[in-house]
PDB file of N, CA, C and O in Angstrom, chain B, residues numbered from 101:
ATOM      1  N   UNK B 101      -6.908 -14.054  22.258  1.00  0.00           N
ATOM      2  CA  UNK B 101      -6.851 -14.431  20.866  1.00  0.00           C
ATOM      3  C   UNK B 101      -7.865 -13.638  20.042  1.00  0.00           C
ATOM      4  O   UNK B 101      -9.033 -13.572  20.424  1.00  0.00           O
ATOM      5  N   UNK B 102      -7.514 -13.122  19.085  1.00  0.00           N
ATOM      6  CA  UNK B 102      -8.427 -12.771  17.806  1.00  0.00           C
ATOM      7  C   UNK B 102      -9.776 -13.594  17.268  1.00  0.00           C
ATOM      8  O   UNK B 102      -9.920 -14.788  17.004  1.00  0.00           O
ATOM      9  N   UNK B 103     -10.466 -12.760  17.228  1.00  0.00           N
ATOM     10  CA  UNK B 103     -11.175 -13.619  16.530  1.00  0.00           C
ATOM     11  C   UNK B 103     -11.237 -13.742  15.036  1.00  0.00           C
ATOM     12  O   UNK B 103     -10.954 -12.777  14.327  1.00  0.00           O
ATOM     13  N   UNK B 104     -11.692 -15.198  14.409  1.00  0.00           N
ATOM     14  CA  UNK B 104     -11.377 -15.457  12.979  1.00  0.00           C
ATOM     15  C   UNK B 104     -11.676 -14.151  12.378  1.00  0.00           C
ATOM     16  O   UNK B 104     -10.671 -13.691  11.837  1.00  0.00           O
ATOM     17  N   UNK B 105     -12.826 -13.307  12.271  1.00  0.00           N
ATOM     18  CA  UNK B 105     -13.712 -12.122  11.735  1.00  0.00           C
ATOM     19  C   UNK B 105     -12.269 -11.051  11.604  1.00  0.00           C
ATOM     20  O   UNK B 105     -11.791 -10.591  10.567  1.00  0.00           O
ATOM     21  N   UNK B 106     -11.885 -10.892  12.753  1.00  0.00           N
ATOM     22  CA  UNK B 106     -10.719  -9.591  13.095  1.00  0.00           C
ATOM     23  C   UNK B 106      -9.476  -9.964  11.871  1.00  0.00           C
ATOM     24  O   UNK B 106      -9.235  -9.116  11.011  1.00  0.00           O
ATOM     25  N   UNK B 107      -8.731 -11.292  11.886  1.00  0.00           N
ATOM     26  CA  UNK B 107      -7.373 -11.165  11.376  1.00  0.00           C
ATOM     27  C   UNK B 107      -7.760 -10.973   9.838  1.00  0.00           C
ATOM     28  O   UNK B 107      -6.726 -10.585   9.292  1.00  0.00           O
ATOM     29  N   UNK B 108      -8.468 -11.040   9.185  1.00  0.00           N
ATOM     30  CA  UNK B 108      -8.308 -10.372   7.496  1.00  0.00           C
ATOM     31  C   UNK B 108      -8.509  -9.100   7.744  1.00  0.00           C
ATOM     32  O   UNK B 108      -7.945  -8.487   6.838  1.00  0.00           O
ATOM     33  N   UNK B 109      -9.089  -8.239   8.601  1.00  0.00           N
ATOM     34  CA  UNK B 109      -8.749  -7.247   8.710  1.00  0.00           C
ATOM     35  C   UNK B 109      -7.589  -6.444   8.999  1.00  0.00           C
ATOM     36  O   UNK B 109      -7.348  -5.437   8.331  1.00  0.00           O
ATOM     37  N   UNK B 110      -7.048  -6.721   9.697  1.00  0.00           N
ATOM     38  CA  UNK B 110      -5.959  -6.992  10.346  1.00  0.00           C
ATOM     39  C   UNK B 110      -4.689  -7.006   9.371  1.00  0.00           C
ATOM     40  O   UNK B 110      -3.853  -6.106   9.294  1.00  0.00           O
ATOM     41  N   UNK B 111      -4.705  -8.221   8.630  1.00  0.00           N
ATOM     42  CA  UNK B 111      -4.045  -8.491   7.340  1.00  0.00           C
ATOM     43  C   UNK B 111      -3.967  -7.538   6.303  1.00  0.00           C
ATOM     44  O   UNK B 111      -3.055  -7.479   5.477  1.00  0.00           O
ATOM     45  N   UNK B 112      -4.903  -6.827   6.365  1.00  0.00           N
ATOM     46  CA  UNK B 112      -5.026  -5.675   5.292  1.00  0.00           C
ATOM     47  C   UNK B 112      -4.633  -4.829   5.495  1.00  0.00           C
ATOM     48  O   UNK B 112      -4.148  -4.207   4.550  1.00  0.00           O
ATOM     49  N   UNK B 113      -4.568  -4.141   7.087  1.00  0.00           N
ATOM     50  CA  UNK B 113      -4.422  -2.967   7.103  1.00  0.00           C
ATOM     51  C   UNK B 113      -2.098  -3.425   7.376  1.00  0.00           C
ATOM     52  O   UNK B 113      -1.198  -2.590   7.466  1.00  0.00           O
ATOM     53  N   UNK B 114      -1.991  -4.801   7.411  1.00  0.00           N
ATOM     54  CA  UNK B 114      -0.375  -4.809   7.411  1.00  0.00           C
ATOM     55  C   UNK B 114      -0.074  -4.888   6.520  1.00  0.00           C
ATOM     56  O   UNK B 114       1.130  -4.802   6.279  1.00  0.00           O
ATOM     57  N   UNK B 115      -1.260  -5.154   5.248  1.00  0.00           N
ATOM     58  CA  UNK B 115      -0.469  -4.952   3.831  1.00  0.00           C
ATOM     59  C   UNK B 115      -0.270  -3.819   3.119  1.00  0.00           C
ATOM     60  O   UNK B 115       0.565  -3.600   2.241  1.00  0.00           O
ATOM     61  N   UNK B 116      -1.365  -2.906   3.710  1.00  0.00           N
ATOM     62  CA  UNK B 116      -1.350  -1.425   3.742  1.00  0.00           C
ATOM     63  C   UNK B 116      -0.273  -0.390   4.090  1.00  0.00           C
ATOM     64  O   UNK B 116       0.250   0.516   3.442  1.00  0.00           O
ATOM     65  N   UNK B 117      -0.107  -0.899   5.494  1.00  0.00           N
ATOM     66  CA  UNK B 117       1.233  -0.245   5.802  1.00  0.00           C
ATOM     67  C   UNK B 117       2.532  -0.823   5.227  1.00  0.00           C
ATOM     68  O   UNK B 117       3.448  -0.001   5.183  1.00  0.00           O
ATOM     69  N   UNK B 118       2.702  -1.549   4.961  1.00  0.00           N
ATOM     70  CA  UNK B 118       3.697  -2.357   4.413  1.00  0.00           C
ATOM     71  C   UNK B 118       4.227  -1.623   2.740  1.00  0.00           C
ATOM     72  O   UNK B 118       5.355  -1.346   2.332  1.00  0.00           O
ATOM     73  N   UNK B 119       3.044  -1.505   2.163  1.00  0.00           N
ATOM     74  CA  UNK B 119       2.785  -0.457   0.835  1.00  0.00           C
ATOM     75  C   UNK B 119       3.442   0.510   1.243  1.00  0.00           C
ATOM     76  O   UNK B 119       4.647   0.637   1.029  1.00  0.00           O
ATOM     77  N   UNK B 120       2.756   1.299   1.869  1.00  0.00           N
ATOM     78  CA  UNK B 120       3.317   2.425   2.671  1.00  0.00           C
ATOM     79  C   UNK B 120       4.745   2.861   3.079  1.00  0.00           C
ATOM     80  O   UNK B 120       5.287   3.919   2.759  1.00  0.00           O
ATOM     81  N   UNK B 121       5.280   1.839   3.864  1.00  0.00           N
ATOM     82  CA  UNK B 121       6.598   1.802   4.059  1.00  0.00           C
ATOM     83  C   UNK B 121       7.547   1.908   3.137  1.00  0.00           C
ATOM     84  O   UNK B 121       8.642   2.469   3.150  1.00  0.00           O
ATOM     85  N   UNK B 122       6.647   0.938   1.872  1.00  0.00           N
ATOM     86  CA  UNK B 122       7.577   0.611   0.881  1.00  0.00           C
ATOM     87  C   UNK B 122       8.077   1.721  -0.156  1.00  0.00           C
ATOM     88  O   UNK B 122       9.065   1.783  -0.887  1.00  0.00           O
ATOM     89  N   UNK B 123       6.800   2.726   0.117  1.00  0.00           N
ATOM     90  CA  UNK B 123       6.922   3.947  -0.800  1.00  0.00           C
ATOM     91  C   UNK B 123       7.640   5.034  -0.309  1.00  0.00           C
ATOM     92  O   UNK B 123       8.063   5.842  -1.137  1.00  0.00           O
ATOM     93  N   UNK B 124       7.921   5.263   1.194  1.00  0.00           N
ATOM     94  CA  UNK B 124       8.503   5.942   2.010  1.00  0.00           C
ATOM     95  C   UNK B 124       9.928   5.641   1.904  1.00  0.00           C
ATOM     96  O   UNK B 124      10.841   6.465   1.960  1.00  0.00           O
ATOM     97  N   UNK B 125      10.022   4.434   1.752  1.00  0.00           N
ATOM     98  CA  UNK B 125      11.739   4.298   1.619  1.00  0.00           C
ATOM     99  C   UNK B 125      12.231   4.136   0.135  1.00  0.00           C
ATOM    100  O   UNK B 125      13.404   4.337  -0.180  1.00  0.00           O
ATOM    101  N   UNK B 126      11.315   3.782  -0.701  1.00  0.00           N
ATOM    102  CA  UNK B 126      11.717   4.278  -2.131  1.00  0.00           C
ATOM    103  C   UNK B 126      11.692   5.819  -2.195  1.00  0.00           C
ATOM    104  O   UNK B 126      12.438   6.473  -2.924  1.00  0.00           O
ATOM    105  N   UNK B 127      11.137   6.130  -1.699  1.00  0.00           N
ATOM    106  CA  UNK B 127      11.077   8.175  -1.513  1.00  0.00           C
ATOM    107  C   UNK B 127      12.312   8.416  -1.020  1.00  0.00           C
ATOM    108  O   UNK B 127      12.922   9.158  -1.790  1.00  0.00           O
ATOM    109  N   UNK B 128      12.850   8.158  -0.214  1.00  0.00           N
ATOM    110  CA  UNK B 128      14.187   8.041   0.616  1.00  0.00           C
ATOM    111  C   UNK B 128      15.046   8.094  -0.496  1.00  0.00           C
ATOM    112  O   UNK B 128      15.533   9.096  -1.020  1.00  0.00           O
ATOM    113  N   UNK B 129      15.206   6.686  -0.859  1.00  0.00           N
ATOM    114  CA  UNK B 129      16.233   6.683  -1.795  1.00  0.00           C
ATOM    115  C   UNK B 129      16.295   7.410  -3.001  1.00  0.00           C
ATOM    116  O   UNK B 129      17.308   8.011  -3.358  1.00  0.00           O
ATOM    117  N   UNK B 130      15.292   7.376  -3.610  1.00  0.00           N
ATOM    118  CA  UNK B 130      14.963   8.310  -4.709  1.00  0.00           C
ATOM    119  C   UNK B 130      15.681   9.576  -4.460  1.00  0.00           C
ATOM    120  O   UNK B 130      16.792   9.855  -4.912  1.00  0.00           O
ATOM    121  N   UNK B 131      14.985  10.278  -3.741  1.00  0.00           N
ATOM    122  CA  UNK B 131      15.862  11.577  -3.149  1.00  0.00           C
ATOM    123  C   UNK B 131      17.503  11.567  -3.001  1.00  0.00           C
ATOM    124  O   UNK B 131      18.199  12.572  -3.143  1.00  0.00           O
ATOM    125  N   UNK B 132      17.819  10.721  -2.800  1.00  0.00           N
ATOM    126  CA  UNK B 132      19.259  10.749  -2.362  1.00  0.00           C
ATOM    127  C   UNK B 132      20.072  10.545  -3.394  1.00  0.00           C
ATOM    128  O   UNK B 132      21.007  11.332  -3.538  1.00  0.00           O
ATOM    129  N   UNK B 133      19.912   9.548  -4.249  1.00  0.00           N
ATOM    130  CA  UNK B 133      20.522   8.913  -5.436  1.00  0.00           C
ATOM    131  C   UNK B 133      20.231   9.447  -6.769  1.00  0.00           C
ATOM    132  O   UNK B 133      21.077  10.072  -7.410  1.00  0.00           O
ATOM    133  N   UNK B 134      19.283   9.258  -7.111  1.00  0.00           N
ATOM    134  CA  UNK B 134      18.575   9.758  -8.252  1.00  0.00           C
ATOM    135  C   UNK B 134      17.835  11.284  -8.730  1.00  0.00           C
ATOM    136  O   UNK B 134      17.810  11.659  -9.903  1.00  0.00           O
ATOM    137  N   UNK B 135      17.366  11.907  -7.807  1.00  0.00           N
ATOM    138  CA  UNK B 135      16.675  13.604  -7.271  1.00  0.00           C
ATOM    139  C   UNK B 135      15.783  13.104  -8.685  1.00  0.00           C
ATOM    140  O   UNK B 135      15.413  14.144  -9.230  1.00  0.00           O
ATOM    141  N   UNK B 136      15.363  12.048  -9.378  1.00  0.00           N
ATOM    142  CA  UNK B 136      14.215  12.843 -10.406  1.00  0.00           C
ATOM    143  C   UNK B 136      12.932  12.560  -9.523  1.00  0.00           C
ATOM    144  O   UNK B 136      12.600  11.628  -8.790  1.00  0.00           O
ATOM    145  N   UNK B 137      12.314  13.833  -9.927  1.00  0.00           N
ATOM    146  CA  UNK B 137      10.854  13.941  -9.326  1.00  0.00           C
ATOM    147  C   UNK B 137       9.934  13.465  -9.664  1.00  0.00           C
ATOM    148  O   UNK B 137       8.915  13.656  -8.999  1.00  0.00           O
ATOM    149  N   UNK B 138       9.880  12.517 -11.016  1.00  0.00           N
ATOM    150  CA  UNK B 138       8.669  12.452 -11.940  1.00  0.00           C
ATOM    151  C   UNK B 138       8.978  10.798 -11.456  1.00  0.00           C
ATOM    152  O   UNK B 138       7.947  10.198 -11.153  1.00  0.00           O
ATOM    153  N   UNK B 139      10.213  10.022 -11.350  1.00  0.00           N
ATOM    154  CA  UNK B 139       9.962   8.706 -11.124  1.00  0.00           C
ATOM    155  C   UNK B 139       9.781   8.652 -10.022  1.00  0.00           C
ATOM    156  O   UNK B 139       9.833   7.483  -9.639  1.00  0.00           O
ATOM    157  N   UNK B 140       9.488   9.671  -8.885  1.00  0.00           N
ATOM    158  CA  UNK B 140       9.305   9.486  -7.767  1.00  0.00           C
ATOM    159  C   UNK B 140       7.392   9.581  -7.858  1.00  0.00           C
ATOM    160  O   UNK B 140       6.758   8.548  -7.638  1.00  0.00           O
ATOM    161  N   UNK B 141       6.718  10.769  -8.163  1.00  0.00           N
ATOM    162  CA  UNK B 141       5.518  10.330  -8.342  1.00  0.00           C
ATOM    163  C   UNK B 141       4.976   9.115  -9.067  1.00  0.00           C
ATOM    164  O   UNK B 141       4.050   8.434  -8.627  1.00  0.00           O
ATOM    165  N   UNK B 142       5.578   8.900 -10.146  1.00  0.00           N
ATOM    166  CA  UNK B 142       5.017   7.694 -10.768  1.00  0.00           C
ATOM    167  C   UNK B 142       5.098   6.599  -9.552  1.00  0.00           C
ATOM    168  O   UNK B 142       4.051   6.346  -8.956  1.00  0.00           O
ATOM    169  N   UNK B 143       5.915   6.158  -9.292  1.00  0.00           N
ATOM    170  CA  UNK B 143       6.148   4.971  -8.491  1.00  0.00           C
ATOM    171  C   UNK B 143       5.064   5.660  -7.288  1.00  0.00           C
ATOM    172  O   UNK B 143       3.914   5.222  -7.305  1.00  0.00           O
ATOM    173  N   UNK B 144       5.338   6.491  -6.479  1.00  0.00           N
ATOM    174  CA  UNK B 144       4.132   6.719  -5.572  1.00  0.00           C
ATOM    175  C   UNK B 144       2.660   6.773  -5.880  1.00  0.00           C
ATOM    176  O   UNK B 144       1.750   6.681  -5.056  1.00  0.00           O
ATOM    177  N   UNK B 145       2.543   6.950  -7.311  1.00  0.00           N
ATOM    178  CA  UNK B 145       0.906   7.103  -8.019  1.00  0.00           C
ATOM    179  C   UNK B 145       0.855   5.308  -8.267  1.00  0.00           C
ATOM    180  O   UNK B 145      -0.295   5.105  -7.876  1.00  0.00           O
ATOM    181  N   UNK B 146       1.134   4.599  -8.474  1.00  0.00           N
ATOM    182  CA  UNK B 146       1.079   3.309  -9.080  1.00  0.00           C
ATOM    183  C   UNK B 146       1.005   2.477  -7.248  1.00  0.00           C
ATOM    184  O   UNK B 146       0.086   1.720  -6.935  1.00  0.00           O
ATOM    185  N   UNK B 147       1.575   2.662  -6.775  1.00  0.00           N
ATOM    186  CA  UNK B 147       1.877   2.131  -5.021  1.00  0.00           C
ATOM    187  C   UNK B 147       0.496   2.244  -4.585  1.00  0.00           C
ATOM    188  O   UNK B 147      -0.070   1.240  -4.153  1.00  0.00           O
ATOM    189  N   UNK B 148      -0.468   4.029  -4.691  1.00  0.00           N
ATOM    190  CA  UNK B 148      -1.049   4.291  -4.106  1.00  0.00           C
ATOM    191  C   UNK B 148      -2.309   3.721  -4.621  1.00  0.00           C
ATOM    192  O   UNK B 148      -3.235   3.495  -3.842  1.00  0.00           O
ATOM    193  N   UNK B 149      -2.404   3.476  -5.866  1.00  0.00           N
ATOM    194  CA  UNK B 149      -3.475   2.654  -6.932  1.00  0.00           C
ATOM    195  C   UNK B 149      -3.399   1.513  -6.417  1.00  0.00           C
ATOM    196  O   UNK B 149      -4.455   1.310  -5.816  1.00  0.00           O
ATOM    197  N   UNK B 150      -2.454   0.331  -6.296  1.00  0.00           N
ATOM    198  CA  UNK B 150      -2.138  -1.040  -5.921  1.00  0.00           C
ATOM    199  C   UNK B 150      -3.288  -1.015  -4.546  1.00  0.00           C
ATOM    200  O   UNK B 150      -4.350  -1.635  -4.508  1.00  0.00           O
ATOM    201  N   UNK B 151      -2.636   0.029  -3.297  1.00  0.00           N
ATOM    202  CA  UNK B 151      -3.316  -0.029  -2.054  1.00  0.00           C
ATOM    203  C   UNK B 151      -4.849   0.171  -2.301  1.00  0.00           C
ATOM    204  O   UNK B 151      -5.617  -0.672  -1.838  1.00  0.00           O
ATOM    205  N   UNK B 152      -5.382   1.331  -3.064  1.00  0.00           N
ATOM    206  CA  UNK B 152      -6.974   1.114  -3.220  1.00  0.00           C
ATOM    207  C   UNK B 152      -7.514  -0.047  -3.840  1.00  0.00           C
ATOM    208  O   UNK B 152      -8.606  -0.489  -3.480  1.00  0.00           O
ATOM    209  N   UNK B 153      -6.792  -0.617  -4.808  1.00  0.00           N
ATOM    210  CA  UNK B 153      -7.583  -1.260  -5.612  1.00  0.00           C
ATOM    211  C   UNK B 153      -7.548  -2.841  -4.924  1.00  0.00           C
ATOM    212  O   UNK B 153      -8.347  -3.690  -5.319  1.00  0.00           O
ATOM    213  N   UNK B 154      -6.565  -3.134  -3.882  1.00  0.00           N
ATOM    214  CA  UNK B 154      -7.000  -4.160  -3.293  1.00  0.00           C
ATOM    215  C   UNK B 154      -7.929  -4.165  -1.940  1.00  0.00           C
ATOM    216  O   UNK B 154      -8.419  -5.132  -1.356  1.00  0.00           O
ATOM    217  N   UNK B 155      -8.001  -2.911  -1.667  1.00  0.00           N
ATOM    218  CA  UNK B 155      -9.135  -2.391  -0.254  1.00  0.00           C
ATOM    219  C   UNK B 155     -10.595  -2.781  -1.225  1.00  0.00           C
ATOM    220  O   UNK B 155     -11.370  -3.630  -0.784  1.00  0.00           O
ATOM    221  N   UNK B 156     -10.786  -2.313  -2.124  1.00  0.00           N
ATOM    222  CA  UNK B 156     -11.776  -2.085  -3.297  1.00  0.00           C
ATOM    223  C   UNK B 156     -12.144  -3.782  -3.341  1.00  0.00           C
ATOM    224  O   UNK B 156     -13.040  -4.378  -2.744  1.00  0.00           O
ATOM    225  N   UNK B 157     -11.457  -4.130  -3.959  1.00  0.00           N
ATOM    226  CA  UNK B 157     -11.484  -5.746  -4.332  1.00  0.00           C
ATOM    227  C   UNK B 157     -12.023  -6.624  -2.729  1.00  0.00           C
ATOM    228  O   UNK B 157     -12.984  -7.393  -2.748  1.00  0.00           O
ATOM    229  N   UNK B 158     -11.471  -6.427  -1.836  1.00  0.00           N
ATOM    230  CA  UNK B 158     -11.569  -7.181  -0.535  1.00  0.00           C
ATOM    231  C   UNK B 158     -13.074  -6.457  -0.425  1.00  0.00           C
ATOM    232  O   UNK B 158     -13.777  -7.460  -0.306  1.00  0.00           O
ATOM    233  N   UNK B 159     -13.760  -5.602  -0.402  1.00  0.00           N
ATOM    234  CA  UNK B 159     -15.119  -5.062  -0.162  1.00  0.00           C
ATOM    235  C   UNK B 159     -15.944  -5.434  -1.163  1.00  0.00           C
ATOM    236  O   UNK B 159     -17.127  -5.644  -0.897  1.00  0.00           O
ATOM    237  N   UNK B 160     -15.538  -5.555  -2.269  1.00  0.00           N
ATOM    238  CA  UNK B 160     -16.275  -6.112  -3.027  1.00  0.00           C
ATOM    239  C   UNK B 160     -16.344  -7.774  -2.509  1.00  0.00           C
ATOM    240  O   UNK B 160     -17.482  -8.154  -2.233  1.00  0.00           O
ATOM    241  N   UNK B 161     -15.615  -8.443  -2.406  1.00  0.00           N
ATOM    242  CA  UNK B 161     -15.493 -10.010  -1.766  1.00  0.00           C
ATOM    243  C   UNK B 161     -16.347  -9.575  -0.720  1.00  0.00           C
ATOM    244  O   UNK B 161     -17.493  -9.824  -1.095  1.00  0.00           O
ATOM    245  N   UNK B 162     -16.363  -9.122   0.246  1.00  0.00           N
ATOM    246  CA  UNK B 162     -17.268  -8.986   1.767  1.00  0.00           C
ATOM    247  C   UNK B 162     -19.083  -8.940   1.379  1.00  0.00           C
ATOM    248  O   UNK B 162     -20.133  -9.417   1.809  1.00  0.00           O
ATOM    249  N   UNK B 163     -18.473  -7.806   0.016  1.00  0.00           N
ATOM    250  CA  UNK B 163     -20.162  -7.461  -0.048  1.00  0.00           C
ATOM    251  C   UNK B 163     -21.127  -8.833  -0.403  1.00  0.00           C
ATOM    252  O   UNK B 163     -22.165  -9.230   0.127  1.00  0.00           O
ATOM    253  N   UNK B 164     -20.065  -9.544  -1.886  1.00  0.00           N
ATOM    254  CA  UNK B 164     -20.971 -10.184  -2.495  1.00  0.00           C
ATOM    255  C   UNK B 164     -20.475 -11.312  -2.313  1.00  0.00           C
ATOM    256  O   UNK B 164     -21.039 -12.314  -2.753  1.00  0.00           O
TER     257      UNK B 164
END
């Protein structure tokens, strides 16, 4: 078993990949359906902001 300390870590890094995934298969489709390039960065620039800024936020909670 995990210990309590481990699973928010843990949790983060599946919400991380999960982000991740999510942008990979909007990339997918994007490409296939649509070919514009600019709603494909936007949506990947905004995805990739979401993922720091809750790593950011959770370290800030740890610190203080």
């Amino acid at each position: 078993m995990l210990p309590e300390r481990g699973r928010p870590k843990m949790k983060r890094r599946l919400i991380i990949i999960n982000i991740a995934a999510l942008a990979a298969m909007f990339v997918v489709v994007n490409l296939v359906t649509l070919k514009e390039v600019w709603v494909l960065a936007a949506a990947v620039a905004v995805l990739a902001s979401f993922a720091v800024y809750s790593v950011n936020e959770k370290l800030k909670k740890q610190s203080g």
